[in-house]
N, C-alpha and C positions, 0 to 999 in steps of 0.2 A: 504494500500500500504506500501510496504518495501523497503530497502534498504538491498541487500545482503554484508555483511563488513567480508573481511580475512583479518588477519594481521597476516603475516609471517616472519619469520628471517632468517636465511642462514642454521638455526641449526633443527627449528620446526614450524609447524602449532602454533599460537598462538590463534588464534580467530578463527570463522568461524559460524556467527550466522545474522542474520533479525534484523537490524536498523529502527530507522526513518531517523537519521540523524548524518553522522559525520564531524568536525570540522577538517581538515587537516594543519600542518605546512608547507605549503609550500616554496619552495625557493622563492618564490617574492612576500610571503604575506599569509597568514592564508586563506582559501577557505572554503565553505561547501557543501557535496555532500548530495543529495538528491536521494529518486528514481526516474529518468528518465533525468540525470543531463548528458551532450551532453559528450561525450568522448573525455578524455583528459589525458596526462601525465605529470608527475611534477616529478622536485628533492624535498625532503623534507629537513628541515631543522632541528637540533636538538630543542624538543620543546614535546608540548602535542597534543596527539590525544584526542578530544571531541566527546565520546560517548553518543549518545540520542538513549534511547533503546522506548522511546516515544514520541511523539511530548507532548511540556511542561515539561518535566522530567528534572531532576537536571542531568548535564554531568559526565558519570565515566571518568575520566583522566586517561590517560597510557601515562608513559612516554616514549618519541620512540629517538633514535640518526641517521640521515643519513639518506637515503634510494630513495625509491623512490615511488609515487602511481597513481595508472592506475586506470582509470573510462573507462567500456565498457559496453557491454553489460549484463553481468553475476554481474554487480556491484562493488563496490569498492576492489580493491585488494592494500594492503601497504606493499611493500617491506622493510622494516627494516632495517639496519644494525645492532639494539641492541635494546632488550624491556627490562625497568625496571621493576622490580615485578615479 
């Protein structure tokens, strides 16, 4: 099982690949989505997105500023206002 993760900016596609698991900075608290994780919207806060491209894998870090991220059906999508790197 997967997790589908986009992470997008105002400018470009940044990501768009099959997780296990990511770590989101959310406005009232860091969260993690999973695949089949109940649907919800968040502001994010400036901070790190924790990618798990396996379950038990070491996280790759992207740094993100603002934005916002939506869990539905098609799986995580993170609106951005700015990716570092």
């Amino acid at each position: 099982m997967a997790l589908h993760f986009e992470l997008v900016t105002p400018a470009r596609l940044v990501r768009s690949e099959d997780v296990h698991m990511v770590t989101v900075p959310g406005g009232e608290g860091d969260f993690g989505v999973l695949e089949g994780h109940a649907p919800v919207m968040s502001t994010i806060r400036d901070g790190a997105l924790l990618v798990y491209k396996t379950e038990g894998a070491v996280p790759e870090e992207i740094q993100i500023q603002g934005g916002f991220a939506e869990v539905g059906e098609n799986g995580l999508t993170v609106l951005a206002e700015q990716v570092e790197g």
